[in-house]
C-alpha positions in Angstrom: 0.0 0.0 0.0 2.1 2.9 -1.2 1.6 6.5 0.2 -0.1 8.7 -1.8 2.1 11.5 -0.2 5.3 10.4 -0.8 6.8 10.3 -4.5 8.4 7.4 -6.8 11.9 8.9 -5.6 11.4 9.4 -1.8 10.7 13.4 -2.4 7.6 14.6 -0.1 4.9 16.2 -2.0 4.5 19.6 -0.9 2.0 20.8 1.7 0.2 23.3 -0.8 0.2 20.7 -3.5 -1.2 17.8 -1.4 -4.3 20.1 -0.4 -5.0 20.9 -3.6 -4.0 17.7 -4.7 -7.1 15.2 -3.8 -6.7 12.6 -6.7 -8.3 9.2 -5.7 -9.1 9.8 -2.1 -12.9 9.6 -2.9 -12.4 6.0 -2.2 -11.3 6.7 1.4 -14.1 8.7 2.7 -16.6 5.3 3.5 -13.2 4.1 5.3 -13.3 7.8 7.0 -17.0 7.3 7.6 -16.0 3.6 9.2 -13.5 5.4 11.7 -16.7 7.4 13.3 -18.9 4.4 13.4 -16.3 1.9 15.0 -15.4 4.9 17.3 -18.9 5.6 18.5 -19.2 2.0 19.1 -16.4 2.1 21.4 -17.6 4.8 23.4 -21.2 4.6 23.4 -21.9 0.8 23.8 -23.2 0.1 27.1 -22.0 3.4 28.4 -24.4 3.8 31.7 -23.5 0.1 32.3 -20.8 0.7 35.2 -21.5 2.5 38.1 -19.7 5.8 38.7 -15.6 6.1 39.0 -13.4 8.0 40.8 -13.9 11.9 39.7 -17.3 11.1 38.3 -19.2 11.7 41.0 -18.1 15.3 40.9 -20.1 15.7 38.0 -23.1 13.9 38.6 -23.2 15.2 42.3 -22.8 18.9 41.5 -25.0 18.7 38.7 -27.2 16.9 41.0 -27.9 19.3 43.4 -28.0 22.2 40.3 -31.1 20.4 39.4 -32.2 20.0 43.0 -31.7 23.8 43.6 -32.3 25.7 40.5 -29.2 27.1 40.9 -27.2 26.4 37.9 -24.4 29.5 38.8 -23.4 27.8 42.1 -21.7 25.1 42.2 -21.9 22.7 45.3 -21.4 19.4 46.7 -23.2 18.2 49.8 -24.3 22.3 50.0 -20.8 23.4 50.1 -19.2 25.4 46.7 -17.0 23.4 44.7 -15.8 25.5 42.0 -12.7 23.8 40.7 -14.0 23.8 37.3 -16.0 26.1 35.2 -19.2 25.6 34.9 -19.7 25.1 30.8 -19.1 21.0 31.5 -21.7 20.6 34.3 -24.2 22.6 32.3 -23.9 19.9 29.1 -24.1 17.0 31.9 -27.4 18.5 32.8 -28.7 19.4 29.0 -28.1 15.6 28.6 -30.2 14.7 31.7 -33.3 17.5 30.4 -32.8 15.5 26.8 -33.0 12.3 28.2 -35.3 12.7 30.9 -33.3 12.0 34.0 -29.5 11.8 35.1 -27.8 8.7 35.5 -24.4 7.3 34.8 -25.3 7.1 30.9 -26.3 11.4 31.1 -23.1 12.3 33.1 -20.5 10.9 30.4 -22.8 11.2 27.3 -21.0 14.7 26.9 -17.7 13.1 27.1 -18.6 10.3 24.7 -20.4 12.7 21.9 -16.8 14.9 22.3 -15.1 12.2 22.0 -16.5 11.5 18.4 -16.5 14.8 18.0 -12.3 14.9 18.3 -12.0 11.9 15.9 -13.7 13.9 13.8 -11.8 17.4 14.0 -8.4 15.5 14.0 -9.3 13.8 10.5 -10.3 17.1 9.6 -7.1 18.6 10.6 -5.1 15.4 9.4 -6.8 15.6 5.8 -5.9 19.6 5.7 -1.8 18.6 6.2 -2.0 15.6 3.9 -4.3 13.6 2.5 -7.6 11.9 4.0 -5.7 8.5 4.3 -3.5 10.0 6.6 -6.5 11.4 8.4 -8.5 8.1 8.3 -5.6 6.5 10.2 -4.4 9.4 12.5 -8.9 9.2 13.6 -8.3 5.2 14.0 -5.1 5.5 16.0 -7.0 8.0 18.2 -9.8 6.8 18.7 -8.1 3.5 20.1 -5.5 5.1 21.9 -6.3 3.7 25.9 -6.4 7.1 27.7 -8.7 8.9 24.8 -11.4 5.9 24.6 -11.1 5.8 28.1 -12.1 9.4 28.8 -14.4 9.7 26.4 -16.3 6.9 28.4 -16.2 8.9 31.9 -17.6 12.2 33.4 -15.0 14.5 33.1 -14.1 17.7 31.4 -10.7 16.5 29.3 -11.9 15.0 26.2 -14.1 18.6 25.8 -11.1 20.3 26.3 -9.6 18.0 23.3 -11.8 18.9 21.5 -12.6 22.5 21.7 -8.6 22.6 21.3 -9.0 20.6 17.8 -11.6 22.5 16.6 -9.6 26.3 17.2 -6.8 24.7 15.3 -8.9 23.3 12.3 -10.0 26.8 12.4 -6.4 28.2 12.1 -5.7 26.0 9.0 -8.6 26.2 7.1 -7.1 30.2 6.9 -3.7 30.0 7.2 -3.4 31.2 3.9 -5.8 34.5 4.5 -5.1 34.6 7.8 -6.9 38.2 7.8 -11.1 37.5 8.0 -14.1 37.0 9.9 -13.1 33.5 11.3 -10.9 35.3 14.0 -13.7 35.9 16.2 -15.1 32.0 15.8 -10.9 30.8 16.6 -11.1 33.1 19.8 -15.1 32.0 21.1 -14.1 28.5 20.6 -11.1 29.2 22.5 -13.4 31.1 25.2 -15.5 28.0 25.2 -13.3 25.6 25.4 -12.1 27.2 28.5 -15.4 27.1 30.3 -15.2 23.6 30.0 -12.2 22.9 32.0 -9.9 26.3 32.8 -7.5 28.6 30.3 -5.9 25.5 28.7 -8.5 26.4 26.1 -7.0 29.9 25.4 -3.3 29.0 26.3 -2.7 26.0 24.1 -4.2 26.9 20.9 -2.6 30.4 20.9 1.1 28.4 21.8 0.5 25.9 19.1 -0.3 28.0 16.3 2.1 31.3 17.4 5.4 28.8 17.5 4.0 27.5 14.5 3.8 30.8 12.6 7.2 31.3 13.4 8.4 27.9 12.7 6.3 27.9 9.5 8.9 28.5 6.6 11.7 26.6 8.3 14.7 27.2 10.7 17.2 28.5 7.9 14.2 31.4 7.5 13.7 31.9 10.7 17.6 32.7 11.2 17.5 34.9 8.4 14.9 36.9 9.7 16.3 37.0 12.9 19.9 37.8 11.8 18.1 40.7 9.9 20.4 44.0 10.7 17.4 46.0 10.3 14.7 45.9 13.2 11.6 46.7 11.1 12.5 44.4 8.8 12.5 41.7 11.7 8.8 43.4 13.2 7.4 43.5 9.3 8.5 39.8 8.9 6.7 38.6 12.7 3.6 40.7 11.5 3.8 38.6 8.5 4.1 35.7 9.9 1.8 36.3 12.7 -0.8 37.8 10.5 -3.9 35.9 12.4 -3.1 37.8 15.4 -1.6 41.6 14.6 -4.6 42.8 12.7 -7.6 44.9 13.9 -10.6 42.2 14.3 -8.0 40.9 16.9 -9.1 42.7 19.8 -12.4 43.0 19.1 -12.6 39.4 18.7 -10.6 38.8 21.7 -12.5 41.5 23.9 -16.1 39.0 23.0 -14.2 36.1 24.1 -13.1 36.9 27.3 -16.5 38.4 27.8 -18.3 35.5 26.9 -15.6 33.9 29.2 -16.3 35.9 32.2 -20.6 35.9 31.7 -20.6 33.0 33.7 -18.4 34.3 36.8 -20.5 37.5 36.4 -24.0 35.9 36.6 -22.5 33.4 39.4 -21.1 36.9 41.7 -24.4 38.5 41.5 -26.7 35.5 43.9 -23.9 34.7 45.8 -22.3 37.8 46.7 -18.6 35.9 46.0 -15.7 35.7 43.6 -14.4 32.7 44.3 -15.4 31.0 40.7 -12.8 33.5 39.5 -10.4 32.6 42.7 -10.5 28.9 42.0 -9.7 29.6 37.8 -6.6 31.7 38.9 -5.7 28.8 41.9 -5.9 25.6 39.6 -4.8 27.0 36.6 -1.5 29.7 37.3 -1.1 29.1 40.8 -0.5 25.2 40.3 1.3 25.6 37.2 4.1 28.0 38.8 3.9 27.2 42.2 2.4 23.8 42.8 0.3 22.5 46.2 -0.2 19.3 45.1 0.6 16.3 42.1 4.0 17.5 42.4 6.5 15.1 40.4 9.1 15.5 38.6 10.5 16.7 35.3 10.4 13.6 33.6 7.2 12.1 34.8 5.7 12.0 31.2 8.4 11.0 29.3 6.9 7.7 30.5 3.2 8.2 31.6 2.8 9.2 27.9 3.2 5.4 26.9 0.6 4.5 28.8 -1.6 7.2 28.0 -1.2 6.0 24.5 -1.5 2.5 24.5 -1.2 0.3 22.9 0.4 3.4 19.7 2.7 4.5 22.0 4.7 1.8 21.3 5.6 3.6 17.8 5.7 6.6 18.9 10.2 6.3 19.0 10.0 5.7 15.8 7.2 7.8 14.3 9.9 11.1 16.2 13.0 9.4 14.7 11.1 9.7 11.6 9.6 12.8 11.1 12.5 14.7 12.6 15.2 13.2 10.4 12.6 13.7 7.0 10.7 16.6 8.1 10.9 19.8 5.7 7.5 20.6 4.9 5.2 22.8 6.6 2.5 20.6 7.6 5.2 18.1 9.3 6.5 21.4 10.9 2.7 22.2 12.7 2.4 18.1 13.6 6.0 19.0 15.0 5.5 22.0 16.9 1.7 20.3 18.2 3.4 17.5 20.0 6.3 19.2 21.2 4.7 22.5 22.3 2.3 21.1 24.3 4.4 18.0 25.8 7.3 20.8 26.9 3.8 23.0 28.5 2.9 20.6 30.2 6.2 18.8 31.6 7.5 22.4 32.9 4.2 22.9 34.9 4.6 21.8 38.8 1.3 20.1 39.1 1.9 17.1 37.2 -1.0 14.1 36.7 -1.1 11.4 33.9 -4.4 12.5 32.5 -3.4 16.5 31.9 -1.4 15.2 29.2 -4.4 14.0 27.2 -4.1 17.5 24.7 -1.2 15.9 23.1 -2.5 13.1 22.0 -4.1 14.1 18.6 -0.6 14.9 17.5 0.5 11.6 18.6 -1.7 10.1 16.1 -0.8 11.8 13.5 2.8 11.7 14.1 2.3 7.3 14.1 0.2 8.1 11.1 3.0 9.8 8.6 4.9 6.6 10.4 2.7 4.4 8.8 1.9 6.1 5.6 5.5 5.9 4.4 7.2 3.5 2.5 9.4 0.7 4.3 12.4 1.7 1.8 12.1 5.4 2.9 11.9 5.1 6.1 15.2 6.2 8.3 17.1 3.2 9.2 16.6 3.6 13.0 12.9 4.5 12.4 12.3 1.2 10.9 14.1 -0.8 13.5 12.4 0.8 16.0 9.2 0.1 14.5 9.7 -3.4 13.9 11.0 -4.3 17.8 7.8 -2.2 18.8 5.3 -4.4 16.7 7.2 -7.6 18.1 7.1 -6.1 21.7 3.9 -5.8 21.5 2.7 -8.9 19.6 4.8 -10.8 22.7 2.7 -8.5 25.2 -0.8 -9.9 23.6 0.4 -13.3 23.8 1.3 -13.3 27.7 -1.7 -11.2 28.4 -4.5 -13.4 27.0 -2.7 -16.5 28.3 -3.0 -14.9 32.2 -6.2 -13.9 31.8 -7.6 -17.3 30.5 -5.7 -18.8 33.4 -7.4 -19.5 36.7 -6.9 -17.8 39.7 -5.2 -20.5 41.5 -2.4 -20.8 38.3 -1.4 -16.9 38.2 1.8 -15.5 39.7 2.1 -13.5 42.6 -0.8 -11.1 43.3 -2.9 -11.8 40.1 -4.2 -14.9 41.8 -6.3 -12.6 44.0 -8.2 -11.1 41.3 -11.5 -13.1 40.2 -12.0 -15.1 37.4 -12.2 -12.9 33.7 -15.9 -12.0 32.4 -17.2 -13.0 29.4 -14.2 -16.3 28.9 -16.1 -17.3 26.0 -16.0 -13.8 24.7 -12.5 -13.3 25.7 -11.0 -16.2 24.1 -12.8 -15.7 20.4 -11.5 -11.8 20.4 -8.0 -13.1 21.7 -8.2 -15.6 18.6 -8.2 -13.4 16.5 -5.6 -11.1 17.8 -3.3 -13.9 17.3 -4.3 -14.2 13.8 -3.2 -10.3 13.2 -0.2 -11.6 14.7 0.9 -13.8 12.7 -0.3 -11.8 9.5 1.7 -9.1 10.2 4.7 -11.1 11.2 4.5 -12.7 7.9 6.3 -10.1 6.2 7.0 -6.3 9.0 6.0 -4.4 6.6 4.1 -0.6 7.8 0.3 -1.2 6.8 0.5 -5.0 7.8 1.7 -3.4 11.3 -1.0 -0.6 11.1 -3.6 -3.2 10.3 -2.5 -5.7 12.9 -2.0 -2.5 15.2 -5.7 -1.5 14.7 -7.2 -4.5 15.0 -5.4 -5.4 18.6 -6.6 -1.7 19.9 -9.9 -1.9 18.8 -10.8 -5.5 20.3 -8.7 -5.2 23.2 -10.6 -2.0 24.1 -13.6 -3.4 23.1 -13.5 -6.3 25.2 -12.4 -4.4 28.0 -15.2 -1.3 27.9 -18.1 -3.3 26.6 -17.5 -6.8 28.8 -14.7 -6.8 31.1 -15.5 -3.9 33.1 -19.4 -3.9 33.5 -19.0 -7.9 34.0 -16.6 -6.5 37.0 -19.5 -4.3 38.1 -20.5 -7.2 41.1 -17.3 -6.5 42.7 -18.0 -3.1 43.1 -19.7 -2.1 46.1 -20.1 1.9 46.4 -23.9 2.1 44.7 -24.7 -1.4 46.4 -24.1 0.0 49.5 -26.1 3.3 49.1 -28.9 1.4 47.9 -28.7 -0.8 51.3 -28.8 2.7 53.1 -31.7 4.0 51.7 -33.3 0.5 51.6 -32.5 0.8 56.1 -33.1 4.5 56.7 -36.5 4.3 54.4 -35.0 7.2 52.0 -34.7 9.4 54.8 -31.4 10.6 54.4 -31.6 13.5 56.7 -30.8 10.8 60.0 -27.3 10.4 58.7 -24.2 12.0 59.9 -20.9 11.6 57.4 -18.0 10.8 59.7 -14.7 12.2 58.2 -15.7 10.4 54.9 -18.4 10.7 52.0 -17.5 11.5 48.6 -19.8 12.8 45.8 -20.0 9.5 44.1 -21.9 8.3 47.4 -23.6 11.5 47.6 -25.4 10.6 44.2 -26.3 7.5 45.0 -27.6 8.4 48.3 -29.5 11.3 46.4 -30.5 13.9 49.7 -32.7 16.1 49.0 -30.8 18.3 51.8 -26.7 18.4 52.8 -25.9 15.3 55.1 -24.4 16.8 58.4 -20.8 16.2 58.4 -18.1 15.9 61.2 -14.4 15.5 61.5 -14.1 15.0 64.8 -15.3 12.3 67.7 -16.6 15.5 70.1 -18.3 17.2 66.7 -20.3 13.5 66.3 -21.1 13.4 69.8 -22.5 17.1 70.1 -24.2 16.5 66.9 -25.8 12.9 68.1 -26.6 14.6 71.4 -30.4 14.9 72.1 -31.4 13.6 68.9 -30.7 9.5 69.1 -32.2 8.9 65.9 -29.1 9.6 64.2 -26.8 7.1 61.8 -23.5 7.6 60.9 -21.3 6.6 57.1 -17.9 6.0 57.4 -14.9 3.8 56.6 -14.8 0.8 58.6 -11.4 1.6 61.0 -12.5 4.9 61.9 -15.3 3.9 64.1 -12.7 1.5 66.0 -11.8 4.9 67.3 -14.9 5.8 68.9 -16.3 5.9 71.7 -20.1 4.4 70.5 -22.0 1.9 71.2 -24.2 0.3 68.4 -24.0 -2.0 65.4 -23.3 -1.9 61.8 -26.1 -2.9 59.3 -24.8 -2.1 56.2 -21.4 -2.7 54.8 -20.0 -1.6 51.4 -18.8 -5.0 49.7 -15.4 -5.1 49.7 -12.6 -7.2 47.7 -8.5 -8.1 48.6 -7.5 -6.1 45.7 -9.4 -2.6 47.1 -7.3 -2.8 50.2 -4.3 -0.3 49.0 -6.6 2.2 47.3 -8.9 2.2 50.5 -6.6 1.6 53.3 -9.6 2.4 55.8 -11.5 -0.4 54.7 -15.2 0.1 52.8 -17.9 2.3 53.8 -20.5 1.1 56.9 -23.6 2.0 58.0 -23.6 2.2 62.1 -26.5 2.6 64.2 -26.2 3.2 67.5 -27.9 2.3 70.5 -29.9 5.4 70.6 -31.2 4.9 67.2 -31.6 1.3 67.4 -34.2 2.3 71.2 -35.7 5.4 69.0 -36.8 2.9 66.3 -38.4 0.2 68.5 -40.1 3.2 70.2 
């Protein structure tokens, strides 16, 4: 399968030419159409199936009580503001639960699932704008099946619309690079402004870094030292105006002055109830405070040289070879934007203090696109290292799927170490069939290392390892689970009256959801605080983790106890959540 951007003699096409160029790739848009399809299987398919993770419960519990109070400027959880986030990404959460009717698990990540297509979707945009729509059909594919981006675009969360909303400024930028000067300045800077809601000023800061290095990158470093060598200083401002055409011209700050109001509207409208700034406190805390001077996730410099492999599993793998390659080939302009994408924003974020796994997830269209041009060129072209480096990946990988499937199909009792602990897999049956045919791509792209038999092997590995795990590994794990079990047992023993509970030192919002109150739980951190709290009303109960109530000082019984399994032990050191009713209660109720 030869690459329709590289010619007979190993010369690239040029990036004007393969725009305009578009011969034959009519027969790639039902494969483009395929991408979207087998994406929005992956993250739609039994989507409200698992009960809520980590972080979710954020979302659903804050949008929760916005529906419960009317108030859709404030938010809270159990009655208390939580404004770590804007509000743009609570407000879809709870347009999804007016569509649908009510909000469940399926309603808080439906927006993270439909921006999750929507990403796929900008990236082949952007993809087909550089080179050619086969390069955009696979850069969609690799994305799409890329472990971190599938994952998130599965869960309640703001990062995949910040993806997105990033995607979509720079499809803007290159659909008028070349007249850079027109009304689509003020749609780059409101999708900037709402991208931003979404999440914080990622949505402003990135697409402005991407595409300003860029302009200056554009034409090369031998221009850009010519310029910059230039004896003459208007000759060096003339040439940056030039470059930077998109931003020194007059709809600029116009454009600009509507984003940032559109931006602000909701911090306005949020002041004027309330009486408080602290939406505008927390933007300026999580997002500049925590990037320069850092209170928490600190880690150091090199944390994502490797949490980016596992972000973007199983591609990563490649990506060695897809930098050895472009860097030691690259001399057109569209490998010079792919360039700057990655490394502008993987340099942005490694120099911030605050450092987590997930905050990386902006780089990954570039990834894609970068294992794409990998792909889309010619075994005989390719740099020597580059190919080596491709090959030992696939094989590293192939040798991964093989020792993988084997320990899974394995019983408990036959697994090494702490594997033995976990349960039997879900869905064997299932399992073994997909696993089958992994082996089968395999072996086909063993055969003969060649880059499409490695891309087709590739894809095929990602898609029905991902769709194993999403559609039947994970909700088959759901009876392990024990957080909406154990609400369920609360409000089964208190007769949905949740105002007799007291939350001892624990009760996050994923609990809060499921619990549903229609007022704040009472809430205490210490042993006196319960006591004066319990004092003169006996009909209270109290939630928390198992080994704090050794510490107290009560009498009374537990009677409901969140199900826990050998393997939750480290993340929840303090044992699962009970139900404990004293004696108080337990007289007060046969009263």
């Amino acid at each position: 399968m030869g690459d329709s951007g590289i010619l007979p003699s190993g010369g690239e096409i040029s990036f004007d030419a393969t725009r305009k160029c578009q011969v034959g790739e009519v027969r790639y848009w039902p494969w483009a159409l395929a991408v979207l399809v087998l994406a929005g299987l992956l993250f739609f398919l039994r989507l409200g199936d698992r009960a809520l993770w980590g972080s979710e419960g954020r979302w659903a519990e804050i949008t929760r009580e916005m529906r419960l109070t009317g108030n859709y400027f404030w938010p809270t959880i159990n009655g208390t503001v939580y404004y770590d986030k804007p509000l743009l990404s609570y407000w879809l959460v709870a347009g999804a639960a007016f569509l649908t009717g009510s909000l469940n698990e399926f309603t808080a990540r439906l927006p993270s699932a439909i921006a999750g297509l929507l990403g796929v979707a900008l990236l082949m945009m952007l993809a087909r704008r550089l080179y050619d729509l086969r390069t955009a059909v696979i850069a969609g594919l690799i994305l799409s099946t890329s472990y971190s981006y599938a994952l998130f675009s599965r869960i309640a969360s703001a990062d995949v619309e910040t993806v997105a909303g990033v995607l979509a400024a720079l499809v803007l930028f290159l659909h008028n690079e070349e007249q850079q000067k027109g009304g689509w300045i003020a749609a780059f800077w409101l999708t900037m402004a709402l991208t931003s809601l979404t999440k914080g000023l990622l949505g402003f800061v990135l697409p402005l870094l991407v595409v300003g290095i860029y302009s200056i990158f554009a034409d090369g470093w031998r221009e850009l030292l010519k310029r910059l060598l230039d004896n003459k200083i208007t000759g060096r401002l003339r040439w940056l105006a030039k470059q930077c055409g998109w931003l020194f011209q007059w709809r600029t700050l116009p454009a600009a002055v509507v984003a940032l109001a559109a931006y602000s509207l909701p911090f306005v409208l949020s002041y004027e109830p309330m009486h408080s700034n602290i939406g505008v406190y927390k933007v300026f805390h999580e997002n500049v405070s925590r990037f320069f001077t850092p209170f928490d996730h600190q880690e150091p410099l090199y944390f994502y040289l490797y949490r980016i492999f596992a972000l973007v599993a199983p591609w990563s793998i490649f990506l060695p070879a897809a930098l050895v390659q472009m860097h030691s080939t690259s001399r057109e302009r569209g490998d010079r934007f792919i360039l700057v994408y990655f490394w502008a924003t993987f340099l942005f974020f490694n120099f911030s203090g605050s450092k987590r796994d997930y905050y990386l997830l902006p780089v990954l269209p570039a990834v894609a696109v970068l294992i794409a041009r990998l792909f889309m060129t010619e075994r005989e072209v390719l740099d020597r290292g580059a190919r080596r480096l491709m090959d030992l990946g696939y094989v590293l990988l192939a040798i991964l799927v093989a020792i993988v499937g084997v320990l899974a199909l394995l019983p408990p009792a036959m697994r090494p170490g702490a594997l033995s602990e976990f349960p039997v897999l879900p869905e064997r049956a299932a399992f073994a069939a997909i696993w089958g045919i992994m082996l089968a791509a395999v072996i086909f792209a063993l055969i003969r290392l060649h880059p499409w038999r490695i891309m087709l092997s590739s894809s095929l590995l990602a898609y029905l390892g991902l769709l194993f795990l999403f559609v039947f590994a994970l909700p088959g794990a759901e009876r392990y689970r024990g957080e909406k079990g154990f609400a369920r047992a609360v409000r089964t023993q208190l007769n949905g009256d949740m105002s007799r509970i007291i939350f001892y030192r624990y009760g996050g919002p994923g609990l809060l959801f499921y619990l549903s109150p229609q007022r704040p739980i009472l809430w205490s951190e210490e042993e006196t605080d319960l006591a004066r709290m319990m004092e003169g009303n006996p009909d209270r109960w109290v939630i928390s983790r198992e080994r704090e109530l050794l510490d107290l000082h009560l009498r009374g019984s537990v009677v409901a106890r969140e199900e826990s399994r050998r393997w939750d032990r480290p993340a929840s050191p303090l044992g699962p959540f009970v139900l404990f009713r004293p004696d108080g209660a337990a007289r007060q109720e046969d009263k």
